[in-house]
matplotlib code that plots the C-alpha trace (Angstrom):
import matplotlib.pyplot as plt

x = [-19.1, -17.2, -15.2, -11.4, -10.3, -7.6, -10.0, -12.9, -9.3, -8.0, -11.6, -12.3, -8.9, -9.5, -12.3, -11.3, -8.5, -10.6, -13.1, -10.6, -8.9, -12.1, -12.9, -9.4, -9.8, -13.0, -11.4, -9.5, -5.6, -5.0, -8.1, -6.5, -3.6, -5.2, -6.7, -2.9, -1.7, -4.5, -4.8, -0.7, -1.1, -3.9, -1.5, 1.5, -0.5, -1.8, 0.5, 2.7, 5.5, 6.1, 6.3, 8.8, 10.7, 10.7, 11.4, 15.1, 15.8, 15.9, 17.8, 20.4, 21.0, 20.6, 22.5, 22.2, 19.0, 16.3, 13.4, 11.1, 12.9, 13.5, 9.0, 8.0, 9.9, 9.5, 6.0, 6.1, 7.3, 4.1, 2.3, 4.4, 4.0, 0.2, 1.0, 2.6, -0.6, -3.2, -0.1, 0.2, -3.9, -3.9, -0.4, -1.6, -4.0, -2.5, 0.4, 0.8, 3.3, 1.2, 0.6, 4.1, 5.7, 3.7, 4.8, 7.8, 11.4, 14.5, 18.2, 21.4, 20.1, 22.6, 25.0, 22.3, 20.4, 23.5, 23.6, 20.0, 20.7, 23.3, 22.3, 24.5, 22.3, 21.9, 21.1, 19.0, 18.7, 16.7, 15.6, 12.8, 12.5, 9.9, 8.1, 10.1, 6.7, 7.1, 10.7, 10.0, 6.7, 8.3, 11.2, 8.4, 6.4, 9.6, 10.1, 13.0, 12.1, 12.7, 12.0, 11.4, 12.3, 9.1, 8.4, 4.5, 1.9, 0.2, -2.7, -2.9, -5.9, -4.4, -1.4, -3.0, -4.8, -2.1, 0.3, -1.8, -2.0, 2.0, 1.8, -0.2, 2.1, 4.9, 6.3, 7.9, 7.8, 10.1, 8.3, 11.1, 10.3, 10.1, 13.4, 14.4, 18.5, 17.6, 14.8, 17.9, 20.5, 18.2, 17.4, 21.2, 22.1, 19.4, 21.2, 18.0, 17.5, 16.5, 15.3, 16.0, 14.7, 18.1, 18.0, 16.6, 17.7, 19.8, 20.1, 23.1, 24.1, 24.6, 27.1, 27.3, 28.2, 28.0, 24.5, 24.1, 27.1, 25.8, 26.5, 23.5, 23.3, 22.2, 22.1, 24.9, 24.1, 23.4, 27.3, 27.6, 25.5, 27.2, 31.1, 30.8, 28.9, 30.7, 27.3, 26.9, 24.7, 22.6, 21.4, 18.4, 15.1, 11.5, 11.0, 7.8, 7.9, 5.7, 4.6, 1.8, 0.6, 1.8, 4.5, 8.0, 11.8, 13.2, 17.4, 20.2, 22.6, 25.5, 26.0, 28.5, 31.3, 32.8, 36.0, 34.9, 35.7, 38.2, 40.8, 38.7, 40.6, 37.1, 34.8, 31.5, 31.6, 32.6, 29.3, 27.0, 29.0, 28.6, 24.7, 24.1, 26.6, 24.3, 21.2, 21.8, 23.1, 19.8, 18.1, 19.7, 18.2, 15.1, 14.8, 10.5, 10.4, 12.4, 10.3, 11.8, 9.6, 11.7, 14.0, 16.7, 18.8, 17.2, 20.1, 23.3, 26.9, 28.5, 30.9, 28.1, 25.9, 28.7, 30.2, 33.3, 35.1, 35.0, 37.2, 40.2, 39.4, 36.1, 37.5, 39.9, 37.0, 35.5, 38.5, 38.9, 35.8, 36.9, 34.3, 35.1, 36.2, 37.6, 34.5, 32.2, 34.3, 34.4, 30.3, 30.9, 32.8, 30.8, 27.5, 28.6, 29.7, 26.2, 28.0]
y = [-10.7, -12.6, -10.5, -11.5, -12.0, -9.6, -6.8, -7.8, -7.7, -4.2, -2.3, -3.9, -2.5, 0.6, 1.2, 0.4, 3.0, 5.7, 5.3, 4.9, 7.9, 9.7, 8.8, 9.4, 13.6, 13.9, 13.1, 15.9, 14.9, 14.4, 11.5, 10.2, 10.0, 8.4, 5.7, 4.9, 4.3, 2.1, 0.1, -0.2, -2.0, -4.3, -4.8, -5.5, -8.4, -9.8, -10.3, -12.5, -12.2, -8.8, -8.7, -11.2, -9.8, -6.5, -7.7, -10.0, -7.2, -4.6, -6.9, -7.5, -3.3, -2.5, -5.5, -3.3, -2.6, -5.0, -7.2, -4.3, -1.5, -4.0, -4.6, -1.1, 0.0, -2.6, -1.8, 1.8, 1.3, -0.2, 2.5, 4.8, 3.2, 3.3, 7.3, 7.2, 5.9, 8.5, 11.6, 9.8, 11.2, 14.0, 15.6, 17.3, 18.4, 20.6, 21.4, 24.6, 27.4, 29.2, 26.9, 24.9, 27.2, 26.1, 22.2, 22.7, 22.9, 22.5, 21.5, 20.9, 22.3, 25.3, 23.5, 21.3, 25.1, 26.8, 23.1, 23.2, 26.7, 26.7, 25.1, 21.9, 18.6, 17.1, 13.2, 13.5, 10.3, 9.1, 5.9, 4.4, 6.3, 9.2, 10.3, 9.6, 11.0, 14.1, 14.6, 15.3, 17.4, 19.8, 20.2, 20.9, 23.1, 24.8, 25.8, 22.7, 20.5, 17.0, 13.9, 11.3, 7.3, 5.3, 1.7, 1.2, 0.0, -3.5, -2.0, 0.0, 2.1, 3.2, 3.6, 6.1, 7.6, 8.4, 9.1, 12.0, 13.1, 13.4, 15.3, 17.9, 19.0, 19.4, 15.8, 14.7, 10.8, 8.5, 4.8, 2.4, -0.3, 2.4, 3.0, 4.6, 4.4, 7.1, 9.1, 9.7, 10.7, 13.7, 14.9, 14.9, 16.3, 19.3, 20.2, 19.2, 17.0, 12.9, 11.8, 8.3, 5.9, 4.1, 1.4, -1.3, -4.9, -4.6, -9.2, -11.2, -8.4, -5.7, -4.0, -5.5, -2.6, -2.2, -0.9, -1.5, -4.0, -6.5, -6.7, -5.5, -5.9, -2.3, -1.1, 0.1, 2.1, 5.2, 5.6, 4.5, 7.5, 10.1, 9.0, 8.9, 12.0, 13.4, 14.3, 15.5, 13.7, 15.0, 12.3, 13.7, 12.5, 14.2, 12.9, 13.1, 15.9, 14.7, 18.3, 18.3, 15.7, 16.1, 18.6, 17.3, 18.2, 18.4, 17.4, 16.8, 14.6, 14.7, 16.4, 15.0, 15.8, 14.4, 15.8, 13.8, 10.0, 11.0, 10.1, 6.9, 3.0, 2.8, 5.4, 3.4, 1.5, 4.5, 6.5, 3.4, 2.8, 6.3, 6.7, 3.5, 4.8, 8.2, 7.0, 4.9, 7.9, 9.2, 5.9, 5.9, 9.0, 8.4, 4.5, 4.1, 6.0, 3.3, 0.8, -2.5, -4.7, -3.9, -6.7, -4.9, -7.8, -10.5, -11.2, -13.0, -12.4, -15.4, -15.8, -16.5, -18.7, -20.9, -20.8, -19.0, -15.9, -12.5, -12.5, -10.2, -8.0, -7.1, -6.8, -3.9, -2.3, -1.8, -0.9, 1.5, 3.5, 6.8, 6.0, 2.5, 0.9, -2.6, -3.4, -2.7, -5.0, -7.7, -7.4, -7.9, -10.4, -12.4, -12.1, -13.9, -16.5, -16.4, -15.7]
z = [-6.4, -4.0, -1.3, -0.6, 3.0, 2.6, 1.4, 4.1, 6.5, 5.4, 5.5, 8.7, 10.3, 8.3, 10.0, 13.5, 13.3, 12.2, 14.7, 17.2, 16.4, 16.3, 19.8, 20.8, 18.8, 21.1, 24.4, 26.6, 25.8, 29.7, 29.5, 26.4, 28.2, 30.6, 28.8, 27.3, 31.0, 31.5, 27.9, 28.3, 31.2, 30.1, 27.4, 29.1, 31.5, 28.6, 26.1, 27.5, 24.0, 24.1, 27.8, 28.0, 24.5, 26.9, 30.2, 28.2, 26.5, 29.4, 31.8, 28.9, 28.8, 32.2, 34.5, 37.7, 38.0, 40.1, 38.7, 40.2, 37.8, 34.8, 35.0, 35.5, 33.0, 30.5, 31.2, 31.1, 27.6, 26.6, 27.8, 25.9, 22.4, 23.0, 23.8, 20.5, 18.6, 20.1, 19.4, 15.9, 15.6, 17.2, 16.4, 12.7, 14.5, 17.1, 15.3, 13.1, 12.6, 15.3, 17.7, 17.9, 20.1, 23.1, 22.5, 21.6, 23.5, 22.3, 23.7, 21.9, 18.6, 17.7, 15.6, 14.2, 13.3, 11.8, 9.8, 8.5, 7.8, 5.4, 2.3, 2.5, 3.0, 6.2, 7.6, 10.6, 12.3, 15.0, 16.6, 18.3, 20.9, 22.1, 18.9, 16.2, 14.0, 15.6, 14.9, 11.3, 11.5, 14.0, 11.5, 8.6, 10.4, 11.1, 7.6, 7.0, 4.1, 5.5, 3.4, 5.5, 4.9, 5.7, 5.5, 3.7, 6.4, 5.3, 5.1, 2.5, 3.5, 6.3, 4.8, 3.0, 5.5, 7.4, 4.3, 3.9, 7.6, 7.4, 3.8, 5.1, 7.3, 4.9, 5.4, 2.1, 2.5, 0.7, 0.2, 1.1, -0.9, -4.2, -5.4, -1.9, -3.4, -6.2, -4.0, -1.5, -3.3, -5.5, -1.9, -0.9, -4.5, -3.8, -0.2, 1.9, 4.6, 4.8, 8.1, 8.6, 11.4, 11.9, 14.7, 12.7, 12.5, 9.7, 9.8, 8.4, 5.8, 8.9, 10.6, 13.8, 16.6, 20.2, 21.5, 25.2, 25.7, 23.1, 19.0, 17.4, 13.6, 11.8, 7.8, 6.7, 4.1, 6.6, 7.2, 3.5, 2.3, 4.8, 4.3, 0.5, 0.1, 2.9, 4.6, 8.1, 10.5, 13.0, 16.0, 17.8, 19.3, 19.8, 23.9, 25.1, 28.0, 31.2, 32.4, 29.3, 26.8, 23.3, 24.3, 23.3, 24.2, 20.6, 21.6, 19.4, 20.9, 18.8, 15.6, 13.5, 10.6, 8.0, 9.4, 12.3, 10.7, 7.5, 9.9, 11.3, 10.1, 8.8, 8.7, 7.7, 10.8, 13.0, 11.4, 12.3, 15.8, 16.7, 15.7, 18.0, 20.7, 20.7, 20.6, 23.9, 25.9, 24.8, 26.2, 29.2, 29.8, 29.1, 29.1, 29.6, 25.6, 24.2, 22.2, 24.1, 22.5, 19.6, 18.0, 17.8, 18.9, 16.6, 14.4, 16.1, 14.4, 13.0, 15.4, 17.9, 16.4, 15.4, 18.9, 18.7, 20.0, 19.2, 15.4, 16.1, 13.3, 14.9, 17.9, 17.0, 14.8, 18.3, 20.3, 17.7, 18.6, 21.0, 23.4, 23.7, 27.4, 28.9, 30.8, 27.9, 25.9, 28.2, 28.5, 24.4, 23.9, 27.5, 25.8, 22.8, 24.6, 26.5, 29.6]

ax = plt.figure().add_subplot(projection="3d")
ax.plot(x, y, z, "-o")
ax.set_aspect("equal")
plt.show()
């Protein structure tokens, strides 16, 4: 019998990531921790792509701050996603209706409670940044049936391996390349709650809104889904809390309703403004737990790549937006023009 690369490929990585995260369960969290900081930094040395991806990208969003700011953080948040890998194996572990308590704080969650709490269905979205993992498994283990959106793995052993991990937990994952459309509507029809990861590159069929004074294209089905159904969103993020590893501030930045955007010229770009607008008041705040290596800025309106101004309809789409100001603008419509 004659073994295929791709299989020989898949048990190899298989392998490696269970080994790996058997080494990582037998280390004290504060040495695994450790090893993160150190293997982050390797990392960020080595890899000269995702260094430099991290490095543009962070000098794009923060113009103010020095080379020395833009590199430590760029490579703090190399460190960070590594953080995320060893939580990602040691997080069902730790966590458990009794246990929870001492990992958890909360801020901002009362109207996002009383929400969860009354029977009507929810969107919960969260980006890239912290543990966006953990975001759902603390709601689980909370009692709160979320179904999560999740993208399969290319591997699909480990796919499996750590489809399961999540499922014992009481995460309900949604595969989004198996009729997601249907899978997310029964949820919303049942009054329960979808999680969605919602800053991805959404490319030439996106909505393309303001995220840290540049256009970034993002799926608009999320604001689709909430103004039709007249859903309310809740933005939020699991950060990673310094004091203790795998402890996490569980915040809720803005909750949303559909009273909120009825009145809005057009509410589906409002809804995917205003989830992009929250989650970078969250970044700001916590920039190092942002994954900057992230293409989030990969797709280019029309409008720039053929070399011409802002349109004028776009332009009062983003006027339009209540937190909108003249310098942000300005940044907008210079960073088209590569200015």
């Amino acid at each position: 019998m004659t073994l295929s690369s791709d299989w020989v490929k898949h048990w190899g990585e298989f392998l490696a990531a269970r080994l790996g995260a058997m080494a990582m369960q037998s280390m004290d969290l504060g040495q695994a921790t450790l090893v993160a900081k150190s293997l982050g930094r390797g990392w960020f040395k080595m890899d000269s792509n995702h260094r430099e991806r991290a490095i543009g990208n962070l000098t794009h969003a923060f113009p103010e701050w020095s080379p020395r700011q833009v590199w430590n953080v760029a490579e703090g948040s190399l460190q960070e996603l590594l953080n995320l890998i060893i939580e990602t194996f040691t997080l069902p572990r730790l966590l458990s209706q009794t246990t929870w308590p001492q990992r958890v704080r909360f801020e901002g969650i009362d109207e996002a409670l009383a929400l969860m709490n009354s029977g009507r269905p929810v969107l919960l979205l969260t980006g890239h940044l912290g543990n966006w993992e953990a975001m759902g498994l603390l709601l689980s283990l909370l009692g709160y049936p979320v179904h999560a959106i999740a993208r399969p793995m290319n591997n699909p052993l480990v796919d499996r391996w750590l489809l399961g991990a999540r499922r014992r937990r009481g995460l309900r994952i949604i595969n989004k390349n198996q009729d997601e459309s249907s899978r997310m509507l029964e949820v919303l029809d049942r009054g329960e709650m979808l999680g969605i990861v919602g800053d991805q590159n959404g490319g030439t069929k996106g909505l393309f809104v303001p995220f840290f004074g540049r256009l970034a294209s993002t799926h608009k089905s999320i604001g689709l889904l909430a103004a039709q159904r007249k859903v309310p969103v809740i933005f939020g993020a699991a950060i990673r809390m310094k004091e203790k590893p795998c402890t996490f501030l569980l915040k809720v930045q803005e909750v949303v309703m559909p009273d909120d955007w009825v009145d809005q010229p057009d509410p589906v770009y409002y809804l995917t403004a205003r989830f992009m607008h929250a989650m970078e008041l969250l970044i700001r705040q916590h920039p190092t737990q942002y994954l900057w290596v992230h293409r989030r800025w990969k797709t280019r309106p029309r409008h720039e790549r053929e070399g011409k101004p802002l349109p004028a309809t776009l332009r009062r789409k983003i006027e339009a937006l209540p937190w909108m100001d003249e310098p942000t603008l300005h940044r907008i419509e210079a960073a088209g023009q590569g200015t």
